[in-house]
N, C-alpha and C positions, 0 to 999 in steps of 0.2 A: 392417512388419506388413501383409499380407492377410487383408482379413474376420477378423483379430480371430488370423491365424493369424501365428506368427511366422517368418521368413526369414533363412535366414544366409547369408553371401556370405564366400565364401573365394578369394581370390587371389596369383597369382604375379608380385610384381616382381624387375625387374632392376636389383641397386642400382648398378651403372655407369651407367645410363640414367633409373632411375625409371622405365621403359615397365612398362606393366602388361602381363604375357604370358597369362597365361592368371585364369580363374575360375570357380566353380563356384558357383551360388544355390541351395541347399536347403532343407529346413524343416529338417533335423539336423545340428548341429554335429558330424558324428564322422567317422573315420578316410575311413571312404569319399568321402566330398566333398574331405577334404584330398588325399586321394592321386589322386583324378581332374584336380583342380585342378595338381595339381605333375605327374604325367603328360604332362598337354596343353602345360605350360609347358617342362617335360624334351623333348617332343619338338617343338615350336616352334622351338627352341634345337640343333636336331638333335645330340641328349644329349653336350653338353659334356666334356670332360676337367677332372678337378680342381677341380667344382666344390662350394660349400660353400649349405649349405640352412638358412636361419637362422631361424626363431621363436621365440615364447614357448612357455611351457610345458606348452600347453596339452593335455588328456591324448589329441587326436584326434593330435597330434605325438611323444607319445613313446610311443604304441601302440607294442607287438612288433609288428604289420601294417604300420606305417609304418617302422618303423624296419630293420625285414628288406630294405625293398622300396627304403631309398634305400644300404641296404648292396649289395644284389645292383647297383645299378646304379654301385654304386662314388662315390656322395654322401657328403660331408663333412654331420657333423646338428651345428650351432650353437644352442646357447639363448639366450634371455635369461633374466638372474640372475630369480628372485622379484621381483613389484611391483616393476619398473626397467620402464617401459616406454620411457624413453629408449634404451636396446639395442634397441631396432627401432623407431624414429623413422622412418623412412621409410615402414614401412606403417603407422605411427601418425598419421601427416602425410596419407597416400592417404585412411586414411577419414573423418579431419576433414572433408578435403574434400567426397568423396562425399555424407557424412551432410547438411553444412551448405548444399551449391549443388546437394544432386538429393532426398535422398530424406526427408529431414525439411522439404521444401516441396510435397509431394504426399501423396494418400492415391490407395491403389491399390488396385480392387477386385477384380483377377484375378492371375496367378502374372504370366501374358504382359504385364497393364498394368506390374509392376515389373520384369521380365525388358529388355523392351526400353527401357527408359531407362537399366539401370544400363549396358546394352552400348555405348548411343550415349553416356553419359559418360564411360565408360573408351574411347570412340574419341576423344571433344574431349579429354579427358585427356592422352594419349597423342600426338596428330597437331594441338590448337590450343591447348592451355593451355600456355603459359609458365608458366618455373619459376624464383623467384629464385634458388635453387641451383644451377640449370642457367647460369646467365648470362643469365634469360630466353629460355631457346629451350625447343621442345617437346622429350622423351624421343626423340620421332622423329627432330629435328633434331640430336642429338646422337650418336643412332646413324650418320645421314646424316654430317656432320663426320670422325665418325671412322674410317669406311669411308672418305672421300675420303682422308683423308690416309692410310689403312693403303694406297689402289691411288693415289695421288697420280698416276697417268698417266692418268685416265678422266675424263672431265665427266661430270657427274651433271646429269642434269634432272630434275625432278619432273613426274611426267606423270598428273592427276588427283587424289585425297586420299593412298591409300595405296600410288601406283603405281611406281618409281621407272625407269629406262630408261638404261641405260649402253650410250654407246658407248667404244671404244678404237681403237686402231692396231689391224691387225691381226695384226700381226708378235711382240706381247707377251703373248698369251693363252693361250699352249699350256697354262700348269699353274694358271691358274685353275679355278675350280668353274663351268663355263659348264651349260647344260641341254646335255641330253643331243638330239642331230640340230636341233639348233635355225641357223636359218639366219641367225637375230642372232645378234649378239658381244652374248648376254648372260648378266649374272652367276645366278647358281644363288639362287632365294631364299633357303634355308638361311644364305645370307652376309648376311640381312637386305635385299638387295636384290632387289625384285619386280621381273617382267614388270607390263605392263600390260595 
Protein backbone atom coordinates (compact mmCIF):
# COMPACT_ATOMS: atom_id res chain seq x y z
CA UNK A 1 0.00 0.00 0.00
CA UNK A 2 0.92 3.74 -1.12
CA UNK A 3 -0.71 6.66 0.97
CA UNK A 4 -3.54 4.39 1.72
CA UNK A 5 -3.58 3.45 -2.21
CA UNK A 6 -3.35 -0.18 -2.98
CA UNK A 7 -0.66 -1.84 -5.54
CA UNK A 8 -0.52 -4.96 -7.42
CA UNK A 9 2.52 -6.47 -8.74
CA UNK A 10 2.28 -9.04 -11.41
CA UNK A 11 5.04 -11.18 -12.55
CA UNK A 12 6.77 -13.63 -14.82
CA UNK A 13 8.87 -16.67 -13.64
CA UNK A 14 10.60 -19.33 -15.18
CA UNK A 15 9.86 -22.48 -13.61
CA UNK A 16 13.19 -24.39 -14.85
CA UNK A 17 14.99 -21.53 -13.22
CA UNK A 18 12.69 -19.76 -10.68
CA UNK A 19 14.35 -16.44 -12.42
CA UNK A 20 11.84 -13.76 -12.25
CA UNK A 21 11.60 -12.42 -16.00
CA UNK A 22 9.62 -9.86 -16.06
CA UNK A 23 6.78 -7.58 -13.77
CA UNK A 24 4.45 -5.18 -13.79
CA UNK A 25 3.43 -2.71 -10.42
CA UNK A 26 -0.12 -1.25 -10.83
CA UNK A 27 -2.71 -0.03 -8.83
CA UNK A 28 -5.28 -2.60 -11.20
CA UNK A 29 -5.42 -5.95 -10.97
CA UNK A 30 -6.57 -6.56 -14.77
CA UNK A 31 -5.74 -7.87 -18.05
CA UNK A 32 -3.60 -5.07 -19.03
CA UNK A 33 -0.80 -5.27 -16.39
CA UNK A 34 -0.98 -9.22 -16.84
CA UNK A 35 -0.43 -8.99 -20.48
CA UNK A 36 2.27 -6.29 -20.37
CA UNK A 37 4.00 -8.30 -17.65
CA UNK A 38 3.91 -11.81 -19.82
CA UNK A 39 4.83 -9.51 -23.06
CA UNK A 40 8.00 -8.20 -21.56
CA UNK A 41 8.71 -11.78 -20.14
CA UNK A 42 7.60 -13.48 -23.87
CA UNK A 43 10.14 -11.28 -25.30
CA UNK A 44 12.99 -11.50 -22.69
CA UNK A 45 12.82 -14.99 -23.71
CA UNK A 46 12.98 -14.13 -27.38
CA UNK A 47 9.35 -15.90 -27.73
CA UNK A 48 9.92 -19.45 -27.18
CA UNK A 49 8.52 -22.56 -28.98
CA UNK A 50 6.05 -24.68 -27.10
CA UNK A 51 5.82 -22.97 -24.43
CA UNK A 52 3.15 -23.48 -21.65
CA UNK A 53 1.69 -20.17 -19.47
CA UNK A 54 0.46 -21.39 -16.16
CA UNK A 55 -1.85 -19.52 -13.39
CA UNK A 56 -4.57 -19.37 -11.34
CA UNK A 57 -7.74 -18.49 -12.19
CA UNK A 58 -7.86 -15.39 -11.84
CA UNK A 59 -10.35 -13.33 -14.26
CA UNK A 60 -7.36 -10.74 -15.52
CA UNK A 61 -6.07 -14.68 -16.97
CA UNK A 62 -8.79 -15.91 -18.58
CA UNK A 63 -9.98 -12.71 -20.10
CA UNK A 64 -10.86 -13.26 -24.15
CA UNK A 65 -7.99 -10.19 -24.26
CA UNK A 66 -5.51 -12.50 -22.70
CA UNK A 67 -6.44 -15.50 -23.89
CA UNK A 68 -6.55 -14.46 -27.76
CA UNK A 69 -3.20 -12.81 -27.24
CA UNK A 70 -1.36 -16.06 -25.83
CA UNK A 71 -3.30 -18.00 -28.74
CA UNK A 72 -2.09 -15.79 -31.52
CA UNK A 73 1.37 -16.22 -30.06
CA UNK A 74 0.95 -19.86 -30.12
CA UNK A 75 1.02 -20.14 -25.78
CA UNK A 76 -0.12 -23.22 -24.19
CA UNK A 77 -2.86 -21.41 -21.15
CA UNK A 78 -2.41 -23.91 -17.77
CA UNK A 79 -4.69 -23.28 -14.78
CA UNK A 80 -4.71 -24.06 -11.37
CA UNK A 81 -7.67 -26.13 -10.17
CA UNK A 82 -10.03 -23.80 -7.75
CA UNK A 83 -8.47 -22.91 -3.95
CA UNK A 84 -5.26 -25.31 -4.85
CA UNK A 85 -2.84 -22.93 -4.55
CA UNK A 86 -0.23 -25.53 -4.36
CA UNK A 87 -0.53 -25.87 -8.47
CA UNK A 88 1.53 -22.77 -8.51
CA UNK A 89 3.74 -23.12 -5.67
CA UNK A 90 6.55 -21.42 -7.11
CA UNK A 91 4.93 -18.15 -7.47
CA UNK A 92 3.29 -18.82 -4.27
CA UNK A 93 6.88 -19.26 -2.74
CA UNK A 94 8.26 -15.85 -4.84
CA UNK A 95 5.76 -13.66 -2.97
CA UNK A 96 6.07 -15.29 0.36
CA UNK A 97 9.18 -14.12 -0.08
CA UNK A 98 8.91 -10.68 -1.43
CA UNK A 99 5.92 -9.83 0.97
CA UNK A 100 7.89 -11.23 4.32
CA UNK A 101 11.95 -9.95 3.50
CA UNK A 102 10.82 -6.40 1.43
CA UNK A 103 7.61 -5.20 1.42
CA UNK A 104 5.77 -5.88 4.70
CA UNK A 105 9.03 -4.38 6.47
CA UNK A 106 8.51 -0.93 4.99
CA UNK A 107 5.89 1.70 4.39
CA UNK A 108 6.18 3.58 1.22
CA UNK A 109 5.10 6.96 0.52
CA UNK A 110 5.46 7.40 -3.19
CA UNK A 111 4.76 4.74 -6.30
CA UNK A 112 8.79 5.38 -7.07
CA UNK A 113 9.71 4.67 -3.03
CA UNK A 114 7.87 0.98 -3.65
CA UNK A 115 8.92 0.63 -7.41
CA UNK A 116 12.42 0.75 -6.79
CA UNK A 117 12.72 -1.74 -3.99
CA UNK A 118 10.55 -4.42 -5.50
CA UNK A 119 13.19 -4.15 -8.65
CA UNK A 120 16.40 -4.37 -6.48
CA UNK A 121 14.60 -7.41 -4.81
CA UNK A 122 13.70 -9.26 -7.79
CA UNK A 123 17.57 -8.44 -8.72
CA UNK A 124 19.04 -10.08 -5.12
CA UNK A 125 16.26 -12.64 -6.02
CA UNK A 126 17.36 -13.62 -9.03
CA UNK A 127 21.44 -12.91 -9.14
CA UNK A 128 22.15 -13.44 -4.73
CA UNK A 129 19.48 -15.34 -3.10
CA UNK A 130 20.00 -19.02 -2.92
CA UNK A 131 17.36 -21.46 -3.32
CA UNK A 132 16.91 -24.76 -1.44
CA UNK A 133 15.37 -26.03 -4.57
CA UNK A 134 17.93 -24.95 -6.56
CA UNK A 135 20.66 -26.85 -4.77
CA UNK A 136 21.44 -23.55 -3.17
CA UNK A 137 22.43 -21.56 -6.20
CA UNK A 138 20.78 -18.45 -7.50
CA UNK A 139 18.05 -18.78 -10.57
CA UNK A 140 21.04 -16.98 -12.32
CA UNK A 141 23.48 -19.70 -11.49
CA UNK A 142 21.36 -22.13 -12.73
CA UNK A 143 20.78 -20.70 -16.02
CA UNK A 144 24.66 -20.13 -16.08
CA UNK A 145 25.19 -24.22 -15.32
CA UNK A 146 23.10 -25.11 -17.82
CA UNK A 147 24.25 -23.03 -20.67
CA UNK A 148 27.67 -24.27 -19.72
CA UNK A 149 26.94 -27.58 -20.01
CA UNK A 150 24.47 -27.09 -23.25
CA UNK A 151 28.09 -25.16 -24.99
CA UNK A 152 30.45 -27.44 -22.71
CA UNK A 153 33.42 -26.04 -25.00
CA UNK A 154 33.34 -22.25 -23.67
CA UNK A 155 34.50 -20.80 -20.08
CA UNK A 156 32.27 -18.74 -18.69
CA UNK A 157 33.43 -15.89 -16.52
CA UNK A 158 31.17 -13.61 -14.74
CA UNK A 159 32.18 -10.24 -15.31
CA UNK A 160 30.36 -7.64 -12.94
CA UNK A 161 26.47 -8.62 -11.24
CA UNK A 162 24.56 -9.34 -14.46
CA UNK A 163 27.43 -9.46 -17.07
CA UNK A 164 28.55 -12.75 -18.40
CA UNK A 165 31.62 -12.93 -21.22
CA UNK A 166 32.39 -16.08 -23.19
CA UNK A 167 35.24 -16.86 -24.78
CA UNK A 168 35.72 -19.97 -27.20
CA UNK A 169 38.06 -21.61 -29.91
CA UNK A 170 37.51 -19.86 -32.75
CA UNK A 171 37.14 -22.55 -35.09
CA UNK A 172 33.57 -23.77 -33.20
CA UNK A 173 31.39 -20.87 -33.63
CA UNK A 174 30.02 -20.69 -36.98
CA UNK A 175 26.34 -21.67 -35.95
CA UNK A 176 26.05 -20.12 -32.82
CA UNK A 177 23.87 -16.95 -31.97
CA UNK A 178 27.09 -14.56 -31.75
CA UNK A 179 26.01 -10.54 -32.24
CA UNK A 180 25.83 -9.49 -35.25
CA UNK A 181 29.68 -7.44 -36.56
CA UNK A 182 30.88 -8.03 -33.17
CA UNK A 183 34.61 -8.37 -32.93
CA UNK A 184 34.28 -10.76 -29.85
CA UNK A 185 33.48 -14.35 -29.95
CA UNK A 186 30.35 -13.50 -28.09
CA UNK A 187 27.14 -15.26 -27.46
CA UNK A 188 23.99 -13.38 -28.47
CA UNK A 189 22.06 -12.29 -25.18
CA UNK A 190 18.77 -14.00 -26.20
CA UNK A 191 20.94 -17.33 -25.14
CA UNK A 192 20.70 -15.74 -21.62
CA UNK A 193 24.26 -14.76 -22.04
CA UNK A 194 25.13 -10.90 -21.72
CA UNK A 195 28.01 -8.78 -23.07
CA UNK A 196 29.24 -6.68 -20.65
Amino acid sequence: MVNKTFYYICFNIDLFSRKVISYEVSTSNNTTQSKEAFKRAFQERDRPQNLIFHSDQGSQYVSYEFRQYLRKNKVKQSFSAPGSPHDNAVAESFFACIKKEELHRHDYLTTEELIQPVEEYIHFFNYERPHHRLKARTPEQVEIDYYAKKFDKYIITIIKNEGIFCTFPKRNYKNLPLYPNSSKNTLNPRCLVAEY
